[in-house]
N, C-alpha and C positions, 0 to 999 in steps of 0.2 A: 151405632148403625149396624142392622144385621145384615147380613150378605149370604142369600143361599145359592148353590151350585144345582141347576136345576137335572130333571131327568129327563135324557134326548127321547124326542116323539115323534121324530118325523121317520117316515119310511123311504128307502130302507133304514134298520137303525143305525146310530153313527156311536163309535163306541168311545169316542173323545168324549176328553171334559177339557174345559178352561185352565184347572189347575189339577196336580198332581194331591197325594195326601201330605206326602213330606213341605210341600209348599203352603198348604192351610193348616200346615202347624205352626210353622215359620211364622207364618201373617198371624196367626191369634195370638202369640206369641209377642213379636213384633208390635203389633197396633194395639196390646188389650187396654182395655176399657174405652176404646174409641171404634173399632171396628170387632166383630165375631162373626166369623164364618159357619156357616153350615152345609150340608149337603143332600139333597135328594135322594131318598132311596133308587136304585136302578139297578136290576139284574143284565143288563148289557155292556154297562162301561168297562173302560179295559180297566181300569183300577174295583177292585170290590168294594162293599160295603165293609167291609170289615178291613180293609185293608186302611182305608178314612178313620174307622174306629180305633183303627192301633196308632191310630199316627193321637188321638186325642180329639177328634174332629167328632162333631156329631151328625150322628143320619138321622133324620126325618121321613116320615112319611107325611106330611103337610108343610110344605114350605110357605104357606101364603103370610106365615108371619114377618117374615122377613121383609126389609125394606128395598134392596134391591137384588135383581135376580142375575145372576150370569149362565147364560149356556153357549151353544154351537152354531148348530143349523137354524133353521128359522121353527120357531114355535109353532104348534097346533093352534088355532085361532078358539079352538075350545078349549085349549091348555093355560092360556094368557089369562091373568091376572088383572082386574083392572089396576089403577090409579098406582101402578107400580113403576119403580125402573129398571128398564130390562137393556143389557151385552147380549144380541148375539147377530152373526149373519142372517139379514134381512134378505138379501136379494132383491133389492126393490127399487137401487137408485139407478138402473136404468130402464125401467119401466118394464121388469119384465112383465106379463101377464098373469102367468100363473102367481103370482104373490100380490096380485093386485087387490084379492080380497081381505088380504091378510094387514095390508099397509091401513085399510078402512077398517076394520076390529082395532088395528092398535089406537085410531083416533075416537072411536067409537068408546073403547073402554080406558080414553084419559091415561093413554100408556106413555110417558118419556122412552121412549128408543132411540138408542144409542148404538151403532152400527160402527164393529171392527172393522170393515174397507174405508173407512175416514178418519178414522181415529189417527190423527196425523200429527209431527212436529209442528214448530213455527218454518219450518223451509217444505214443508208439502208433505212428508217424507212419510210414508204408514209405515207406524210403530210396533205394531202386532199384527202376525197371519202367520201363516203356516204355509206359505210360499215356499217354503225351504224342503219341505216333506212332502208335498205334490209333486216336486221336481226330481225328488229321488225316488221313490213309489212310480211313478209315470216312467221315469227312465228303464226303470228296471222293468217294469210293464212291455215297455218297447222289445225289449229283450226276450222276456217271455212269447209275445204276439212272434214275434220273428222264429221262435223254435219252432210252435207249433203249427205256425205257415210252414217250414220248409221242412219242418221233419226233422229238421240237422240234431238238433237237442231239446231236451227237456229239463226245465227249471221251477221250481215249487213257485207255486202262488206266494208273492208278498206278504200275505196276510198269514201264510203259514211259520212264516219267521220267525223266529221270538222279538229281532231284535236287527238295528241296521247292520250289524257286526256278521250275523248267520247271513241276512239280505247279501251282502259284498261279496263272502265266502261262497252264496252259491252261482253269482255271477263270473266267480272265477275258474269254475269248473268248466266254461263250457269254451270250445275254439270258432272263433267265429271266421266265417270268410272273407276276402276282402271287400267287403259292401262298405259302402260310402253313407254317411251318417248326416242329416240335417240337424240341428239344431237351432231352433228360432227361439229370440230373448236372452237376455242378458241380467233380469233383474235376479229375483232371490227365488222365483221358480226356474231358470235358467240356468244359476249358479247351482241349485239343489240335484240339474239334472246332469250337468257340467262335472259333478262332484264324482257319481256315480261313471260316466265315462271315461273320468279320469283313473279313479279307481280299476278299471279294467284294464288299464294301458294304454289304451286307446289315443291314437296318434291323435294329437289337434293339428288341421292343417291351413293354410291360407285358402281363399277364394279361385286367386289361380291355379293354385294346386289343383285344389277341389274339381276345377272345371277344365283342366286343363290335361293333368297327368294319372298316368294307370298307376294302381298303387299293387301290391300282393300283401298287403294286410289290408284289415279295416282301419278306417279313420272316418274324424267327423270336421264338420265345420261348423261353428257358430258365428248367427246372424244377427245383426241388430237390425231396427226395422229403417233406418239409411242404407241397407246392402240391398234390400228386395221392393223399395217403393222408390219414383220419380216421381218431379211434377208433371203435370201435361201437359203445358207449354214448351217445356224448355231441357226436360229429363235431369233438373239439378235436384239437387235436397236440400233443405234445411230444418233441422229437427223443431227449431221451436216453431217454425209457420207446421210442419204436419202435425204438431201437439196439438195446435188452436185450429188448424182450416185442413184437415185430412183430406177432405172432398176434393180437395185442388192436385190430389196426387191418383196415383196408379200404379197398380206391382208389376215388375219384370222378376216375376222368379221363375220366368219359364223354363229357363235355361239351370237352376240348381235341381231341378224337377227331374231335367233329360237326366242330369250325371247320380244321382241321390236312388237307397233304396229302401230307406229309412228315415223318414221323417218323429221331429219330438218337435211340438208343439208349445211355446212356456212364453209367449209373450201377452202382456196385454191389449185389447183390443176395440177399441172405441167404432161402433155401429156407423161410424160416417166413413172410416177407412175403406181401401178397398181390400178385396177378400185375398187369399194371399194366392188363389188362381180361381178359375170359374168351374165348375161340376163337366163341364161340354170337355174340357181339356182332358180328362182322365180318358177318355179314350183313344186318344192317340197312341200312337208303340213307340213313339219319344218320353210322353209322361213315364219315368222309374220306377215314380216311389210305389211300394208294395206294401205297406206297413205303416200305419199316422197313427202316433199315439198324443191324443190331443188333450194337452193334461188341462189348459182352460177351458174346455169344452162349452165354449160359445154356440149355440144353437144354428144353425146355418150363418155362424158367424164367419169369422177369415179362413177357417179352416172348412169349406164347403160342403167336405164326404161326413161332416159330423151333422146328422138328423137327428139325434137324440141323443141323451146320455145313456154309458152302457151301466151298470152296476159290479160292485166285488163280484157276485154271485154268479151273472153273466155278461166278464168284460171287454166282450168282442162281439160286432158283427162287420160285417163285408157289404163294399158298394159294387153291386156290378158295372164296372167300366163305359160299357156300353147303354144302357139303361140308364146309369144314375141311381138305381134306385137299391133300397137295401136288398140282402138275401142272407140268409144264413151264415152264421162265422164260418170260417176257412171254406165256404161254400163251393167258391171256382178256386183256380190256383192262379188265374190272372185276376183277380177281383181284389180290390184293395179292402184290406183286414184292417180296422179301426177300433183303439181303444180308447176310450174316450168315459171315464168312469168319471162321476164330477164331488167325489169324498175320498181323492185316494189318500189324505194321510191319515183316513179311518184305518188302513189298513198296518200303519205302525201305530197304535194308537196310545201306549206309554209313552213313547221318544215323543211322537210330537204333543203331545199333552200337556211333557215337562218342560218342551222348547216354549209352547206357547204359553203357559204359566211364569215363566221367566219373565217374556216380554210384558205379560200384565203387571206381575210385581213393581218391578222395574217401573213402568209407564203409567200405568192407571193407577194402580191402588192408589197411591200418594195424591193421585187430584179428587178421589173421594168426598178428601178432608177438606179441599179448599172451596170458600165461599163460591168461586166465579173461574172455574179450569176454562180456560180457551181451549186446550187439547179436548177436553167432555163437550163443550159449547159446540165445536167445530165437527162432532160427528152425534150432536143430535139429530137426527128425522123428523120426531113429533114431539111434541109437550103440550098440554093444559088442552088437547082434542084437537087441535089442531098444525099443521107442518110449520118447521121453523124455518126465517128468513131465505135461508141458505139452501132449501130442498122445496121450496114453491112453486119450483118447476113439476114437482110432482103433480099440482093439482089436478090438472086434466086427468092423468095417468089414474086418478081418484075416483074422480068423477064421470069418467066414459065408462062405458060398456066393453067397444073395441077392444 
């Protein structure tokens, strides 16, 4: 079976790859005469062409010989290959729009797509993402947006780092005030931003702390989504009814809103939930928060002041309060600063390249070889032109206009 590592075309570019070179040495190595890896030419990935070449790996400028393809972000719909199998993030499984014409190419051109946000154990659990490096990238984001809001300091762009090691080092240069920290999520982008706070010192404190007591350093609190949602009946929780019936709940995070001046963003977020406050609330002089760095940047998803995504290139703009609407970064000094870039572990792109090549080797590679992987089964999309059992909900999504 050939395997080629294709080259990222979407804009802006993403300078990830799937796997590292050291790791497709490993695998040709590993699997030969069953599987042989290749790789796309590409003058933007954080790994070079020749950096693949030394490792024994071959580059190509025509991948289409290859049997299946792996890449990132979601492919050029001119770039797609028919009657191929393609890895990578579709963006599709909840209906966004914009990739709706992209889901109709892959059925059009007889594509199997295979989609890392499903790629799951037997207990649910996704095996592969890069959850871990959005949450430290976005953290340290947070950190950045807040100097250049208050003036207090200044700290290199992420993406100017070599490495998570310089990233940490230049987070410790700076003294921050006693501002109060939100954190929302708990999962692996949570924990990645978690990591990053810890790493500064940064007190963790309770809820009643949080909302209760003056502090003279910074600290943060982290949320699960039991701390900021009730039902509306009755104001209880229960995590597995808001998994399956969201709509039966309603957020009270008014109140970490008043005491917070920093908001990080890292949980997931299902379209029936409610948003984690409404746009009309930022005007009030109790709303805090001065700074949202929204590392899942759901579209006027839970996080309301995110209208769009921002880019590496330019990753802030500001809501005015009163308006709602956007204006220029650091525009007013009461207008909340939003960073909300939706590829920030482009911005380490060796670390997480090799994180997420791990979890492939490990997860994927080895069901290649098997006739019938439930793990591959279970995060098919499309095969033979048409959606499988399990993503039939798509059809509409296919076939509207809307």
């Amino acid at each position: 079976m050939k395997i080629g590592i294709i080259r990222e075309g979407k804009n802006p570019p993403d300078k990830r790859a799937p796997f590292s070179p050291e790791q497709l040495q490993n695998l040709n190595e590993e699997y030969q005469g069953k599987l042989h890896f290749y790789v796309e030419s590409s003058p933007i990935r954080g790994y070079s062409d020749e950096e693949y070449e030394s490792a024994g790996v071959e580059v190509l400028e025509d991948i289409s010989g290859c049997d299946v393809l792996f890449g990132v972000k979601e492919v050029p719909i001119e770039k797609l290959i028919p009657n191929k199998t393609y890895f990578f993030f579709s963006h599709t499984i909840k209906k966004q729009p914009y990739n709706r014409n992209l889901l109709r190419a892959v059925l059009e051109k007889n594509i199997r797509l295979i989609d890392y946000e499903v790629l799951t154990d037997d207990n649910k659990q996704r095996v592969v993402a890069f959850g871990r490096w959005a949450g430290v990238v976005g953290a340290y984001n947070a950190f950045w947006t807040y100097g250049q809001k208050t003036d207090l300091f200044h700290i290199k762009r992420a993406h100017e780092c070599f490495d998570l090691v310089e990233l940490k080092a230049e987070l410790n240069k700076i003294q921050l005030p006693p501002v109060k920290i939100i954190l929302t999520g708990t999962g692996r982008v949570g924990g990645g931003s978690k990591e990053i706070l810890d790493s500064m010192g940064i007190r963790k404190v309770s809820t009643e702390e949080f909302l209760h007591q003056y502090f003279e350093e910074p600290v943060y609190l982290q949320l699960d989504v039991g701390d900021y949602n009730r039902r509306r009946t009755d104001g209880a929780f229960s995590k597995e009814e808001f998994y399956t019936k969201p709509e039966l709940y309603e957020s009270h995070f008014a109140k970490f809103a008043e005491e917070g001046e920093i908001l990080i963003g890292a949980v997931y977020w299902d379209p029936k939930a409610p948003q984690l406050f409404q746009k009309s609330e930022i005007a009030s002089p109790d709303f805090s928060i001065s700074v949202i760095a929204d590392i899942t940047c759901d579209i006027d998803g839970y996080i309301p002041t995110t209208v769009r995504p921002s880019t590496i290139a330019s990753p802030v703009y500001d809501i005015d309060r009163d308006s709602g609407e956007e204006i220029g970064a650091f525009g007013k000094q009461n207008s909340i600063s939003v960073m909300a870039i939706d590829n920030l572990p482009c911005e380490l792109p060796r670390e997480a390249t090799k994180d997420f090549g791990r979890q492939l080797s490990e997860w994927i590679v080895p069901e290649l070889l098997k006739e019938n992987s439930a793990i591959l089964e279970r995060a098919t999309i499309a095969r033979d032109g048409d959606l499988t059992l399990e993503f039939m909900y798509l059809e509409d999504y296919v076939a509207n206009e809307e």
